[in-house]
py3Dmol code that shows the C-alpha trace and the ligand (Angstrom):
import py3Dmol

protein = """\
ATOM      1  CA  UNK A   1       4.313  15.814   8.474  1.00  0.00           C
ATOM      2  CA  UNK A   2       6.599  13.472   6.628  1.00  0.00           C
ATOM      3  CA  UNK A   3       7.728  10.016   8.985  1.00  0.00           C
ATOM      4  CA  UNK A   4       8.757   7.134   8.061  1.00  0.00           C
ATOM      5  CA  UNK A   5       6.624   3.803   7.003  1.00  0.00           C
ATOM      6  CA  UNK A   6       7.849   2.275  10.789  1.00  0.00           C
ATOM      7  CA  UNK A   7       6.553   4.856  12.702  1.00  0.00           C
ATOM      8  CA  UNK A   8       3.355   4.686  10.961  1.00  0.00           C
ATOM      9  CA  UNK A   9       2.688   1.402  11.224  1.00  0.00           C
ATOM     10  CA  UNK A  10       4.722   0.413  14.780  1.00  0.00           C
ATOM     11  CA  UNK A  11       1.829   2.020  16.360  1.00  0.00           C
ATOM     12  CA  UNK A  12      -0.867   0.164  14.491  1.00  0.00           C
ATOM     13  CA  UNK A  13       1.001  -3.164  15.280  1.00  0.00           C
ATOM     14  CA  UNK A  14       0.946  -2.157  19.484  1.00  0.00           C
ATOM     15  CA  UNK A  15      -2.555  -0.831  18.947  1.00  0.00           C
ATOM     16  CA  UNK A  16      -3.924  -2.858  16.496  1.00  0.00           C
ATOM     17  CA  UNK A  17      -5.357  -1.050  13.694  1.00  0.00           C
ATOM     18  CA  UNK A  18      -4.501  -0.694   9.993  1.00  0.00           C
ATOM     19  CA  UNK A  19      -3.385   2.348   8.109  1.00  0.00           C
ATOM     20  CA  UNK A  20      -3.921   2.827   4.294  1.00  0.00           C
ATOM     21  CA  UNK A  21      -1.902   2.612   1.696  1.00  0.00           C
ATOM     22  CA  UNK A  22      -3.317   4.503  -1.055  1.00  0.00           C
ATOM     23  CA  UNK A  23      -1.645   4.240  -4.905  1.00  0.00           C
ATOM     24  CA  UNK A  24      -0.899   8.039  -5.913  1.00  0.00           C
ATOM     25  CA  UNK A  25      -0.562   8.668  -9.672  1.00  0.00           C
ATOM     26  CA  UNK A  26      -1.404  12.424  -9.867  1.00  0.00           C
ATOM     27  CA  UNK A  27      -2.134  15.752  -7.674  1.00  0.00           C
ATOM     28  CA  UNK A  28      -5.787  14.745  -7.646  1.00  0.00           C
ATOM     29  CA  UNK A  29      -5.539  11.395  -6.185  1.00  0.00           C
ATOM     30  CA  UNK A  30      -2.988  12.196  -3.856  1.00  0.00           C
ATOM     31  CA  UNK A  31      -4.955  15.891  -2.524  1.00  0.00           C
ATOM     32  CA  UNK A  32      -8.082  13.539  -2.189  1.00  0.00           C
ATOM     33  CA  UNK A  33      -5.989  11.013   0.355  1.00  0.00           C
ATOM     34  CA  UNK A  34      -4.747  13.880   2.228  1.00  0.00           C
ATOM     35  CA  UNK A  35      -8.231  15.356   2.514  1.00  0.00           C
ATOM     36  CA  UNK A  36      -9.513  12.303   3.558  1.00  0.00           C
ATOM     37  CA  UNK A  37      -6.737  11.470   6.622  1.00  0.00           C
ATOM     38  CA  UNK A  38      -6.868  15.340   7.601  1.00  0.00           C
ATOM     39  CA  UNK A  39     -11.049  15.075   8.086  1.00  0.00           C
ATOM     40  CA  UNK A  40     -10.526  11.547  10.009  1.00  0.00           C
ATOM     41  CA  UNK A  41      -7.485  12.292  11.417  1.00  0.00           C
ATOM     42  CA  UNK A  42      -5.614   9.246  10.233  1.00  0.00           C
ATOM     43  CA  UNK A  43      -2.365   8.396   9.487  1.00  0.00           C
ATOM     44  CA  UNK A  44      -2.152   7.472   6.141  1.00  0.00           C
ATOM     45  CA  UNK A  45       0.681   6.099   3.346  1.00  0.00           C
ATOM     46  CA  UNK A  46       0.695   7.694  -0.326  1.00  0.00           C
ATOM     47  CA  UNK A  47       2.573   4.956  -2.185  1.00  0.00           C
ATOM     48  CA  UNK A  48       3.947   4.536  -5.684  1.00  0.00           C
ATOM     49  CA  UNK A  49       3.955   2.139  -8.205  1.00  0.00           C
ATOM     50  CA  UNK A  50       6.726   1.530 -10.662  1.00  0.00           C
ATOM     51  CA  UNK A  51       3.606   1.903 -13.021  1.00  0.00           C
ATOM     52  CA  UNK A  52       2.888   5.451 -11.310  1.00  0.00           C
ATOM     53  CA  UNK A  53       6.424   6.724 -11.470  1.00  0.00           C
ATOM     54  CA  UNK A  54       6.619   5.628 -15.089  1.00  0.00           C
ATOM     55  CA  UNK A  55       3.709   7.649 -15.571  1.00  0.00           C
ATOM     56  CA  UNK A  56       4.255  10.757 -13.783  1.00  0.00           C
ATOM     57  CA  UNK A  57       7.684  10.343 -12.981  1.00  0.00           C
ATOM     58  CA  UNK A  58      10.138   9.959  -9.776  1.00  0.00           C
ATOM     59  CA  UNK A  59      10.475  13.446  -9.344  1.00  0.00           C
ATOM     60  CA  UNK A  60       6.764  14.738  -9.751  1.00  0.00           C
ATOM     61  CA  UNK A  61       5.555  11.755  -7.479  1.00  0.00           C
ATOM     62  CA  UNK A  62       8.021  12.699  -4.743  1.00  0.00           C
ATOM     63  CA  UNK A  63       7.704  16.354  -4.979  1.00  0.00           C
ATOM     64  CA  UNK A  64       3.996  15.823  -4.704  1.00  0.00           C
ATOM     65  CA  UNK A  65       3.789  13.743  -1.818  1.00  0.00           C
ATOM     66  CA  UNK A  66       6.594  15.109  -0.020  1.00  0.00           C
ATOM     67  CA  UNK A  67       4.745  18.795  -0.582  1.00  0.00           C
ATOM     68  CA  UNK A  68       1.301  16.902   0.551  1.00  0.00           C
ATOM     69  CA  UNK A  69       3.048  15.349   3.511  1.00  0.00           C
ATOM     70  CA  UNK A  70       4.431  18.700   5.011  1.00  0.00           C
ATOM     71  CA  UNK A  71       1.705  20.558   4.604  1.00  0.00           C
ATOM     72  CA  UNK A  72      -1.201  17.407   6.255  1.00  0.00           C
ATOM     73  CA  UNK A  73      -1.001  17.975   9.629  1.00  0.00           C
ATOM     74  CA  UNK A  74      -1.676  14.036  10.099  1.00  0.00           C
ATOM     75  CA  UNK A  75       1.182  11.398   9.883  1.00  0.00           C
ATOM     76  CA  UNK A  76       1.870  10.383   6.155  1.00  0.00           C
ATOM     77  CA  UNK A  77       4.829   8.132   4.940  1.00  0.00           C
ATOM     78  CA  UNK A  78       5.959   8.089   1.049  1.00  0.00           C
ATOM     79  CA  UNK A  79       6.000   4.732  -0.464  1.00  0.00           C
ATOM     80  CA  UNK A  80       7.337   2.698  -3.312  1.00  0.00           C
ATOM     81  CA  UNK A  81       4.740   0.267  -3.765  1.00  0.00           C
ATOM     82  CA  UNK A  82       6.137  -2.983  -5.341  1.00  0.00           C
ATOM     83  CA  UNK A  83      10.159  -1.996  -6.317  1.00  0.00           C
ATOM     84  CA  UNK A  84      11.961  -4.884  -7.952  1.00  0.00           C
ATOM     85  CA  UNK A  85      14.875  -3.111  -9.128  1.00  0.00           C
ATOM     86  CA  UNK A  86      17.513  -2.120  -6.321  1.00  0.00           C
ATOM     87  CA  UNK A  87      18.530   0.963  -8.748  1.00  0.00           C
ATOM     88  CA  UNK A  88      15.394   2.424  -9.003  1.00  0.00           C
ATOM     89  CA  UNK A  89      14.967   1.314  -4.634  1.00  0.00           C
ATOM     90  CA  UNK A  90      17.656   4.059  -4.330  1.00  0.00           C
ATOM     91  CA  UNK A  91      16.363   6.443  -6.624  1.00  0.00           C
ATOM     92  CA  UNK A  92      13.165   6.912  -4.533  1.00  0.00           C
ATOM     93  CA  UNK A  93      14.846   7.027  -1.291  1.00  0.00           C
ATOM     94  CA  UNK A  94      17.802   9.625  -2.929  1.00  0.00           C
ATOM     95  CA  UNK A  95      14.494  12.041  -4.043  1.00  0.00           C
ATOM     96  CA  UNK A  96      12.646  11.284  -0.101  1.00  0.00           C
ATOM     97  CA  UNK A  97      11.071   8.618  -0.170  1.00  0.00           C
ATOM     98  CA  UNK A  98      10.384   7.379   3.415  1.00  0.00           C
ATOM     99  CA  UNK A  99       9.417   3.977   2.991  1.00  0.00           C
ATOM    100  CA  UNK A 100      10.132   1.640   0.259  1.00  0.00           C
ATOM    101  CA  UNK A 101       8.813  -2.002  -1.064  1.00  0.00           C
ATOM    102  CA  UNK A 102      11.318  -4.716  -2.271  1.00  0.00           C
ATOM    103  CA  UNK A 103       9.930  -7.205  -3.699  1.00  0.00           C
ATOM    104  CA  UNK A 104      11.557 -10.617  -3.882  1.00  0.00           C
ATOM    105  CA  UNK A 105       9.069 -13.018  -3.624  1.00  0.00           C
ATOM    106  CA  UNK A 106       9.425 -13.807  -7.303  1.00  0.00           C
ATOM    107  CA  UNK A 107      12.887 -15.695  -6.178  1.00  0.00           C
ATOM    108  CA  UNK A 108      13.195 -18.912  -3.190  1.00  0.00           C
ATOM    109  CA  UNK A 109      13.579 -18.094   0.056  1.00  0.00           C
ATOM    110  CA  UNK A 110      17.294 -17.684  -0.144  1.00  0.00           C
ATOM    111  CA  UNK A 111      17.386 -15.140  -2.791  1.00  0.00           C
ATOM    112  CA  UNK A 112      14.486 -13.203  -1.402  1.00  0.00           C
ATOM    113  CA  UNK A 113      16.773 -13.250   1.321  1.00  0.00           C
ATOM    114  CA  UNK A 114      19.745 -11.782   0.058  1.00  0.00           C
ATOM    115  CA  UNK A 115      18.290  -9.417  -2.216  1.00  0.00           C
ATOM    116  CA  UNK A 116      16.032  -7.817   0.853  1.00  0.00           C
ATOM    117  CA  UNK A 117      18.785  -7.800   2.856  1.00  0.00           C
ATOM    118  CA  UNK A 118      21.179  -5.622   0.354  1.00  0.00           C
ATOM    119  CA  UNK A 119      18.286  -3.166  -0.001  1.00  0.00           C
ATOM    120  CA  UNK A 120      17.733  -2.992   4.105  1.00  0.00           C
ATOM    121  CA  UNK A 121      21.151  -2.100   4.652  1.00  0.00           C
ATOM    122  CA  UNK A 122      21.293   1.002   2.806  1.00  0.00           C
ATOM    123  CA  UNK A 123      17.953   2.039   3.712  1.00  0.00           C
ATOM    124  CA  UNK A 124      18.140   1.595   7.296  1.00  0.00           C
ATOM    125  CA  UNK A 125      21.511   3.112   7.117  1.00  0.00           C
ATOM    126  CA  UNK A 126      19.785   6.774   6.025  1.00  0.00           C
ATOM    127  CA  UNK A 127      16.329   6.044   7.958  1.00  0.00           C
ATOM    128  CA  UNK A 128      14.236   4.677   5.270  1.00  0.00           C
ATOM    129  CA  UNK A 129      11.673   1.471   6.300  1.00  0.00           C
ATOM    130  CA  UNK A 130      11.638  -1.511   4.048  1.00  0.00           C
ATOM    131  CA  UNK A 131       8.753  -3.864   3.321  1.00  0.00           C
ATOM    132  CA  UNK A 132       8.915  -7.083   1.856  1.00  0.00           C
ATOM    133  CA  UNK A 133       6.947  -9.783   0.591  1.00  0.00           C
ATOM    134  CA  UNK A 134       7.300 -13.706   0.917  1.00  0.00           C
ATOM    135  CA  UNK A 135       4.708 -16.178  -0.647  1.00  0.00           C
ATOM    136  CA  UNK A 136       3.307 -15.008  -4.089  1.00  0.00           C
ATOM    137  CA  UNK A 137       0.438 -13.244  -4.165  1.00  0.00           C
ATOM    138  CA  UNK A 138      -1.644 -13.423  -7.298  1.00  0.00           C
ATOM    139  CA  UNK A 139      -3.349 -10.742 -10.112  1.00  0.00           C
ATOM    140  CA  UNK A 140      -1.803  -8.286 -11.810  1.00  0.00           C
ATOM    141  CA  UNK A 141      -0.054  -5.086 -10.638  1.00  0.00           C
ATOM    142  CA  UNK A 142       1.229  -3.142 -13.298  1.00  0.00           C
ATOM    143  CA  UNK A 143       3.903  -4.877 -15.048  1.00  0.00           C
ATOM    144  CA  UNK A 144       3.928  -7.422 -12.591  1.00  0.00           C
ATOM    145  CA  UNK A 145       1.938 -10.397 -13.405  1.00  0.00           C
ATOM    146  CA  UNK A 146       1.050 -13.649 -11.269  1.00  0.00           C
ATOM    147  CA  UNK A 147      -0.972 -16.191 -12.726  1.00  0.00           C
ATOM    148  CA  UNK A 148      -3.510 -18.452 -10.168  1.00  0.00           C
ATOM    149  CA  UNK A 149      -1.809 -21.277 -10.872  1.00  0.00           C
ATOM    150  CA  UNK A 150       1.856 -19.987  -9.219  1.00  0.00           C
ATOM    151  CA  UNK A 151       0.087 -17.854  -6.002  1.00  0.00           C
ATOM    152  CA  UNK A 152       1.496 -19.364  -3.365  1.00  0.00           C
ATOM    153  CA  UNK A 153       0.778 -18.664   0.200  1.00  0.00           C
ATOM    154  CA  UNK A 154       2.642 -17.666   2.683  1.00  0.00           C
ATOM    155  CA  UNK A 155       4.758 -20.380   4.802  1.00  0.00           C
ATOM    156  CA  UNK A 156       4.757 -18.927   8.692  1.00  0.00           C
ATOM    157  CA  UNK A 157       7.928 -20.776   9.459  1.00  0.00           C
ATOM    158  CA  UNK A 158       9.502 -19.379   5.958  1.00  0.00           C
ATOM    159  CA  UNK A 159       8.259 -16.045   7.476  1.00  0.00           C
ATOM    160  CA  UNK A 160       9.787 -16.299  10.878  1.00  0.00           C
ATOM    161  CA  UNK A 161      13.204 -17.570   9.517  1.00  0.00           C
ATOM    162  CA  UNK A 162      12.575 -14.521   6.705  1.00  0.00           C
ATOM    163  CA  UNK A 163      12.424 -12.001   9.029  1.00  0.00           C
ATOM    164  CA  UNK A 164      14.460 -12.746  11.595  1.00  0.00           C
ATOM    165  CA  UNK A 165      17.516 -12.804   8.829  1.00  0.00           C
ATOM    166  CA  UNK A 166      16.281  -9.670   7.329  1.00  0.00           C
ATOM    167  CA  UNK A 167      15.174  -7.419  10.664  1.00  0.00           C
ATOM    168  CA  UNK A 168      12.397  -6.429   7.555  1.00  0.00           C
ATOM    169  CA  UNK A 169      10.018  -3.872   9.530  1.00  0.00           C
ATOM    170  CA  UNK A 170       6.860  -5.136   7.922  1.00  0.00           C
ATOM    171  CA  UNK A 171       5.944  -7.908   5.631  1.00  0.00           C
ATOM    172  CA  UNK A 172       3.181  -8.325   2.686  1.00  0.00           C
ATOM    173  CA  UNK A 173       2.137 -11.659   3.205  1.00  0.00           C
ATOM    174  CA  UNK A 174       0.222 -13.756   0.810  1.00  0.00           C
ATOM    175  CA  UNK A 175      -2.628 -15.252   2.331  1.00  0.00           C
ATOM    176  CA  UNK A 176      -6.229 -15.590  -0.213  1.00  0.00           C
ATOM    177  CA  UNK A 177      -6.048 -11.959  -1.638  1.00  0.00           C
ATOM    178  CA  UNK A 178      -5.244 -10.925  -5.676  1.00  0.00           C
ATOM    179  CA  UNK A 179      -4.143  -7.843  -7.421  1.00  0.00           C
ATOM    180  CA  UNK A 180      -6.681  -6.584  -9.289  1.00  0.00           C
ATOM    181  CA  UNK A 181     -10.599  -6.615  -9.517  1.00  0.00           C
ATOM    182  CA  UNK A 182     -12.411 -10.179  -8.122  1.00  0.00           C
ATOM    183  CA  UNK A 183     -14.022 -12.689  -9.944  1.00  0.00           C
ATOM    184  CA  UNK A 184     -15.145 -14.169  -6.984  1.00  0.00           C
ATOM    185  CA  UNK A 185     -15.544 -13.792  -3.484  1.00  0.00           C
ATOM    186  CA  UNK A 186     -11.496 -13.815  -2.006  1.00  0.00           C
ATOM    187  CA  UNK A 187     -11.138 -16.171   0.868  1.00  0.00           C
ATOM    188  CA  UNK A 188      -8.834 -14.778   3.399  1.00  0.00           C
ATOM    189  CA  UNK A 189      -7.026 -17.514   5.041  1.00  0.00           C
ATOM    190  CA  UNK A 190      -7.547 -16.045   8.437  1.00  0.00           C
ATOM    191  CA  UNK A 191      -5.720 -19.021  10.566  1.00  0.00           C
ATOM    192  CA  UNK A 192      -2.692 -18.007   8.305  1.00  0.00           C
ATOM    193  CA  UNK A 193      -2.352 -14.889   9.045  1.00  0.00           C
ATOM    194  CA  UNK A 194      -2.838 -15.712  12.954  1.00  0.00           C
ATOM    195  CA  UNK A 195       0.134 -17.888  12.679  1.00  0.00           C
ATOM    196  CA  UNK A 196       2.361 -16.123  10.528  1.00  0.00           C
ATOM    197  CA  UNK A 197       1.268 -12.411  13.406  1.00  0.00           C
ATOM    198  CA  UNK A 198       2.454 -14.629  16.604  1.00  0.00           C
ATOM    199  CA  UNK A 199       5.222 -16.085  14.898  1.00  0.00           C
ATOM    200  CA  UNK A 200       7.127 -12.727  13.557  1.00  0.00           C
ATOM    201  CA  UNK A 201       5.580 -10.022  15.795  1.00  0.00           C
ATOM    202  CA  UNK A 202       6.399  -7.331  12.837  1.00  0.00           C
ATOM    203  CA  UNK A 203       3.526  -4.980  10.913  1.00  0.00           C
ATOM    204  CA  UNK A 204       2.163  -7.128   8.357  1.00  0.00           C
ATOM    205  CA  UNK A 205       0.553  -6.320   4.645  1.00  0.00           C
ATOM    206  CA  UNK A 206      -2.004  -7.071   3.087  1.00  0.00           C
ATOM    207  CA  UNK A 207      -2.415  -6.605  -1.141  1.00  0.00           C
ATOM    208  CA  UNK A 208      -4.771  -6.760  -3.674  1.00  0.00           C
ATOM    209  CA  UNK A 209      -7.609  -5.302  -0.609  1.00  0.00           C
ATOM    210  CA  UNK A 210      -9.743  -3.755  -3.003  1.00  0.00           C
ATOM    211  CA  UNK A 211     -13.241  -6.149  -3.766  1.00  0.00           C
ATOM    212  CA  UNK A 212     -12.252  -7.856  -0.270  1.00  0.00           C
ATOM    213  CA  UNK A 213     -15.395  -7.971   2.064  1.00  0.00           C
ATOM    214  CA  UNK A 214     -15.882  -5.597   4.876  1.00  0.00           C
ATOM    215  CA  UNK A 215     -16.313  -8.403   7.306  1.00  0.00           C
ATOM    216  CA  UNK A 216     -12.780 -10.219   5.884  1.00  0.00           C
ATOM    217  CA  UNK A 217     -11.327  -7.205   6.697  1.00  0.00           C
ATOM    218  CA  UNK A 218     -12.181  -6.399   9.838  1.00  0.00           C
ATOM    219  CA  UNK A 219     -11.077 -10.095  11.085  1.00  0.00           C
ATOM    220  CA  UNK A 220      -7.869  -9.863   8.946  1.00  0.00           C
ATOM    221  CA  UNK A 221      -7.196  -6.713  10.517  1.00  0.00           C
ATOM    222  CA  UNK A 222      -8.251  -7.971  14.482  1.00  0.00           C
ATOM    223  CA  UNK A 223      -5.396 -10.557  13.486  1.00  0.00           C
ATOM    224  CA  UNK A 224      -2.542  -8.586  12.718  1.00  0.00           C
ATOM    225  CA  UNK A 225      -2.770  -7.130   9.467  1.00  0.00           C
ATOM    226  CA  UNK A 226      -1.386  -2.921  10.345  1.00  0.00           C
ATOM    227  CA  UNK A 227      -1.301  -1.867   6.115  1.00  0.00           C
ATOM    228  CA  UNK A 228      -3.825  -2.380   3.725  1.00  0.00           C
ATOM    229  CA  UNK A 229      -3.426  -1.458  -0.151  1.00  0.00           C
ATOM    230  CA  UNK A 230      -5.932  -0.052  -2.046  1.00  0.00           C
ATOM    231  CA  UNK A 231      -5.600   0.967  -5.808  1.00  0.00           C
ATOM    232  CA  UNK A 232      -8.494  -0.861  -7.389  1.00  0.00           C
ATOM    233  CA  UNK A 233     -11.216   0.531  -5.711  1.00  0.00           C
ATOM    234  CA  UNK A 234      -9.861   3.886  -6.235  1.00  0.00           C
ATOM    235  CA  UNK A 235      -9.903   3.687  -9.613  1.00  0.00           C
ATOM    236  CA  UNK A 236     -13.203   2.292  -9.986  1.00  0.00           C
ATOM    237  CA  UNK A 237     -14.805   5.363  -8.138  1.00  0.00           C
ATOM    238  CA  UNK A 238     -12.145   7.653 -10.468  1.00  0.00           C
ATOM    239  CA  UNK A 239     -13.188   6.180 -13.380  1.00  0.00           C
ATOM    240  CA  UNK A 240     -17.117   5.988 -12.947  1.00  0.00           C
ATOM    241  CA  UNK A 241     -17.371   9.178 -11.472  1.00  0.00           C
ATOM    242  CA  UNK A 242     -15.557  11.117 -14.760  1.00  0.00           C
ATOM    243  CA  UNK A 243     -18.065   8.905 -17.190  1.00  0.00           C
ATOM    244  CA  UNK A 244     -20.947   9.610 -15.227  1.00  0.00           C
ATOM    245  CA  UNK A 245     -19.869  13.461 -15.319  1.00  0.00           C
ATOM    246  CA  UNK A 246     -19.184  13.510 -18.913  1.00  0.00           C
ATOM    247  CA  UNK A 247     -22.342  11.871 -20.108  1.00  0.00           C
ATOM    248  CA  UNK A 248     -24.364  14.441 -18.338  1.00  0.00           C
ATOM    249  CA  UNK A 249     -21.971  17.271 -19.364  1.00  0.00           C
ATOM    250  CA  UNK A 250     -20.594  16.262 -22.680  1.00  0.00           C
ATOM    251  CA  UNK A 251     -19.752  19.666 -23.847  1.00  0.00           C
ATOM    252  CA  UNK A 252     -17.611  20.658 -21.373  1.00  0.00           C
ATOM    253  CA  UNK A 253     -14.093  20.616 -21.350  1.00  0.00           C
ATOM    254  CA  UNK A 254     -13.061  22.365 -18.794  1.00  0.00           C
ATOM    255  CA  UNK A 255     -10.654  19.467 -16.640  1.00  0.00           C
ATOM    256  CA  UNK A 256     -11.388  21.272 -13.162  1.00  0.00           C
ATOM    257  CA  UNK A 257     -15.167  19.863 -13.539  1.00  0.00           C
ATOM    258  CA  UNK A 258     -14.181  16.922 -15.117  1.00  0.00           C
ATOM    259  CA  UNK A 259     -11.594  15.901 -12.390  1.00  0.00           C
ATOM    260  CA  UNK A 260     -13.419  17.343  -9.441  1.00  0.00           C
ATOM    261  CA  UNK A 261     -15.968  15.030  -8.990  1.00  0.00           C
ATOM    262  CA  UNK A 262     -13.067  12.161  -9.414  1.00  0.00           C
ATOM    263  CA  UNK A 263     -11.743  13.652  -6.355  1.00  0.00           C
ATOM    264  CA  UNK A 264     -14.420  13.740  -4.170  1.00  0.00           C
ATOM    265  CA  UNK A 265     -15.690  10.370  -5.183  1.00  0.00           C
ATOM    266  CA  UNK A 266     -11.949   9.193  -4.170  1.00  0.00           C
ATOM    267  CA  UNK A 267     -12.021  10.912  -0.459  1.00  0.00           C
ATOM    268  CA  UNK A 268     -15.625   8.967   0.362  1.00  0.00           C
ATOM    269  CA  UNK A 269     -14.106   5.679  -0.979  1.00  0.00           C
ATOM    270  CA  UNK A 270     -11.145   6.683   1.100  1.00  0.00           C
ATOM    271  CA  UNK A 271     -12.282   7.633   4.394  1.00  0.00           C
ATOM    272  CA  UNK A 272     -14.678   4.511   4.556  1.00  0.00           C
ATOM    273  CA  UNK A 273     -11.502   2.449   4.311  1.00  0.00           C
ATOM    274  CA  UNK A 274     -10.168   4.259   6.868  1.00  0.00           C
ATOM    275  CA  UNK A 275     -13.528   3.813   9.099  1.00  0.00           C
ATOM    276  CA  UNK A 276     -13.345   0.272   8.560  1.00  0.00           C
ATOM    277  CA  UNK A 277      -9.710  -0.131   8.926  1.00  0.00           C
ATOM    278  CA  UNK A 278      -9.501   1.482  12.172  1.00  0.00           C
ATOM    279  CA  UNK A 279      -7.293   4.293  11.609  1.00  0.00           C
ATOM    280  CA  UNK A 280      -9.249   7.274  12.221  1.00  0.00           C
ATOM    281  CA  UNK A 281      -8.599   9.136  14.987  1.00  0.00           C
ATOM    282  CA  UNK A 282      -4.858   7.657  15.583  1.00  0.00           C
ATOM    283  CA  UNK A 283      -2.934  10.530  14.261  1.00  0.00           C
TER     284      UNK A 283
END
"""
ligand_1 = """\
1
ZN
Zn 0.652 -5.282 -4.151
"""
view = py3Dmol.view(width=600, height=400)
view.addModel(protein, "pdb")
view.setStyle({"model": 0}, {"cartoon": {"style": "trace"}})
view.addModel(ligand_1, "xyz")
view.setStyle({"model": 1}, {"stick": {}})
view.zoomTo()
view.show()
């Protein structure tokens, strides 16, 4: 069934777990997610990129998930992963979106503010949940690009002034992890996230979760983290398993073969995260 982002992830905050929030760009990825939460029975988000819906599409993305979420007979919320632009905000939620992402934390506290706020009121107004983000967190997503040098973490008493002026149901917070594949180890800044948890008492995010440690996760998510993104790693297992496929079948063309092994290699990757993230069983 179709429920909103809040619902999701209120009872992951009271019980403390995480649920999954898994970037969708086509029917493969997203049937893979929903095979994965149906054999864990998890709860699970299917979220968007503006990168994904410029790919496939607002309509496509929300006819698929919205078609995936009706027929899973686990909990799944719709996503827009990262909006910045309050036209396209309304867009997702007009075609059924249930949750959506606006994402100020490009502007100062004040403006992230205002423009959260302004995208809250109309969303809570027809039952949509909001997440937002304060701090910068670095890498690249998309068309959205944050160099080292201006990641900034999270301030907890920006955070608690943040939400409390916003009533935002869950926060991304910005606290050691990056967009996009690791060149290092990441180091979580676990104390951080402690603080910012007692201080707000809301759902919080975590990005850029791909490449992060097992063990960082685990802690991150004992702490207060309730929504963990993954796109990364699900390309990585997308991508390797269609090149190992091809170079042992490179005659055939047929893209049921090619793209079936993509799946499957998605739904391990998948329900491992869930394993680890606690969210099997909760739906
Ligand atoms: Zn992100």
């Amino acid at each position: 069934m179709l429920v909103t982002g809040i619902e999701i992830l209120r009872h992951a905050h009271e019980n403390n777990y995480a649920v999954g929030a898994f970037n969708v760009n086509n029917m493969e990825i997203v049937q893979a997610i929903i095979e994965a939460a149906e054999e864990t029975n998890s709860p699970v988000i299917l979220q968007a990129s503006q990168g994904g819906l410029k790919y496939a599409g607002v309509e496509y993305i929300a006819a698929l998930g919205k078609l995936a979420a009706h027929k899973a007979k686990v909990p799944v919320a719709l996503h827009l992963d990262h909006g910045t632009d309050f036209q396209q905000i309304m867009l997702c939620i007009r075609h059924g979106f249930s949750s959506v992402m606006i994402d100020g934390s490009k502007y100062g506290l004040e403006e992230n503010i205002a423009i959260t706020k302004k995208v809250i009121e109309v969303a809570h107004a027809v039952g949509v949940s909001v997440e937002a983000e304060l701090g910068k967190i670095g890498g690249t997503e998309d068309d959205i690009v944050v160099d080292e040098r201006e990641a900034t973490f999270t301030d907890p008493k920006e955070a608690k002034i943040f939400v409390d002026e916003t009533n935002v149901d869950y926060l991304a917070v910005a606290v050691g992890t990056a967009h996009g594949v690791y060149k290092g180890e990441p180091e979580l800044d676990f104390d951080r996230i402690k603080t910012i948890k007692e201080m707000v008492n809301i759902p919080l995010v975590l990005h850029g979760s791909s490449g992060v440690p097992d063990e960082s996760i685990k802690r991150a998510v004992s702490l207060g983290i309730n929504k963990i993104n993954i796109d990364t790693d699900l390309r990585i297992a997308f991508a390797t398993a269609i090149k190992d496929f091809l170079a042992d079948n490179p005659d055939n063309i047929d893209p049921r073969k090619i793209l079936g092994p993509a799946k499957k290699a998605m739904k391990e990757v998948i329900k491992k995260k869930m394993e680890l993230f606690g969210s099997v069983g909760r739906a």
